[in-house]
C-alpha positions in Angstrom: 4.4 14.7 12.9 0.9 14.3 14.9 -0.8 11.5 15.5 -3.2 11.6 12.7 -0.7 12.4 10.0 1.2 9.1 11.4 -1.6 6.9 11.7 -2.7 7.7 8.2 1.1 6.7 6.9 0.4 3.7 9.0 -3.0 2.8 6.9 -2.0 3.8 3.8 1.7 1.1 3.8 -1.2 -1.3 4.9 -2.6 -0.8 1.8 0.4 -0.7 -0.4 1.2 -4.3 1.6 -2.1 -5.8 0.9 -1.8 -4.9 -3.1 1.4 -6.1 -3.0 0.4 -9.5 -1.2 -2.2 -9.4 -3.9 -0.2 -9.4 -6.8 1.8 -11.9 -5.4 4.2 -9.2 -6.2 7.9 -10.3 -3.9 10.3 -6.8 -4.6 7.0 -4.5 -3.9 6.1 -6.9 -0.7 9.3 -6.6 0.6 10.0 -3.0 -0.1 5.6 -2.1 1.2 7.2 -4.0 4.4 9.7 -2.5 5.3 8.0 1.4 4.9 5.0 -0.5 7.3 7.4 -1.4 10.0 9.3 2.0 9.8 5.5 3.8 9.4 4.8 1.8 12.8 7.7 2.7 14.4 7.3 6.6 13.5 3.9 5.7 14.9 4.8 4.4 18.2 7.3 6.9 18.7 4.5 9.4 18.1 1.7 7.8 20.5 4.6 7.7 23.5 5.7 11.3 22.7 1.6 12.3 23.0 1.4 10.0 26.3 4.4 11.8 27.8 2.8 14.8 27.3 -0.1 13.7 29.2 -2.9 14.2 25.8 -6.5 13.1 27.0 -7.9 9.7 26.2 -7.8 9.1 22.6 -11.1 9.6 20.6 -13.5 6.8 19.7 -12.7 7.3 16.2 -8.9 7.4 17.1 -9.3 4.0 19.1 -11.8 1.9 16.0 -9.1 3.1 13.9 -6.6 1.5 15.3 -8.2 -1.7 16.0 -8.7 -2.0 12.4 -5.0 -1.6 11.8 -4.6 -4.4 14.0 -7.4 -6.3 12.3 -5.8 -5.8 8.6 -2.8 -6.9 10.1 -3.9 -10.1 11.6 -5.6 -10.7 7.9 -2.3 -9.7 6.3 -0.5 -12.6 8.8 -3.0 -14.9 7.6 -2.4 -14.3 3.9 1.2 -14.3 4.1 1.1 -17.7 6.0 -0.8 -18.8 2.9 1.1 -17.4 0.3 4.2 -19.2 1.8 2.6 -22.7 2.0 1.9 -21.9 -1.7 5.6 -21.0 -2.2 6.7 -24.1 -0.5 4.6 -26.4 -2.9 5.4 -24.9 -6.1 9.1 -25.2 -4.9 8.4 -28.9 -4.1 6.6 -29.6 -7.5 9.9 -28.0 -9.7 12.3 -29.3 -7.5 11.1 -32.5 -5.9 12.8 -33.6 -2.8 14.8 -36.6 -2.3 14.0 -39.3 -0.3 14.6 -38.4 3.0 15.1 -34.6 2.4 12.9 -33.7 5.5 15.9 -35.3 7.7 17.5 -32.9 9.8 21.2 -31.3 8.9 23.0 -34.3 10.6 20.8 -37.3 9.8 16.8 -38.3 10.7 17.7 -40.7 14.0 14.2 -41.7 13.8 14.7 -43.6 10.1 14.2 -46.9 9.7 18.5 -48.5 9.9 20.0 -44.6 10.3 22.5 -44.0 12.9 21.5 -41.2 15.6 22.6 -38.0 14.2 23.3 -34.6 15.6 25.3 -35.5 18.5 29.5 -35.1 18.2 31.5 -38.2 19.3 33.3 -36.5 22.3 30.2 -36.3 23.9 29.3 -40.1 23.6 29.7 -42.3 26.6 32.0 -44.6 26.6 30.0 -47.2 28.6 
């Protein structure tokens, strides 16, 4: 595979990502992911067997290429960020929480008349 056929697999699971982010679609997200990280990895693999093999600088084009795969990644961080705060407070309005449900797994020690959670008796001074 050269480095142009594996950038272009690259850009085109960005793509399939970004619809799928779109459509607030979860199975084709997840599945788009996983071909963009193997895509990237193909690609890596690629660029270090070309760098090994001492090829010249890469072209302009090559290089604005590439920082725009970084760019549509950054954005497609962003959007996934937001998508999950969405998640979260749809969750929160079908299934409310209870009070105290942000407590941590062993009790909130901070709460107003709680006992200090989190820590195991054997490790309590006895003093």
């Amino acid at each position: 595979m050269s480095l142009e056929e594996a950038l272009t697999t690259v850009e085109q699971h960005i793509e399939k990502v970004s619809a799928a982010l779109l459509a607030l679609d979860a199975p084709s997200l997840e599945i788009a992911s996983t071909a963009l990280r193997d895509a990237a990895a193909r690609f890596t693999w690629v660029l270090e067997q070309a760098q090994h093999q001492q090829v010249s600088e890469l072209p302009p084009q090559f290089q604005q290429r590439l920082a725009a795969v970084g760019q549509h990644l950054a954005i497609q961080r962003d959007n996934l960020a937001r998508v999950a705060v969405l998640t979260d407070r749809q969750v929160a309005v079908v299934v409310p929480q209870a009070d105290g449900a942000q407590t941590a797994t062993y009790g909130n020690p901070q709460a107003a008349g709680a006992k200090a959670g989190g820590v195991a008796r054997i490790y309590r001074s006895l003093g």
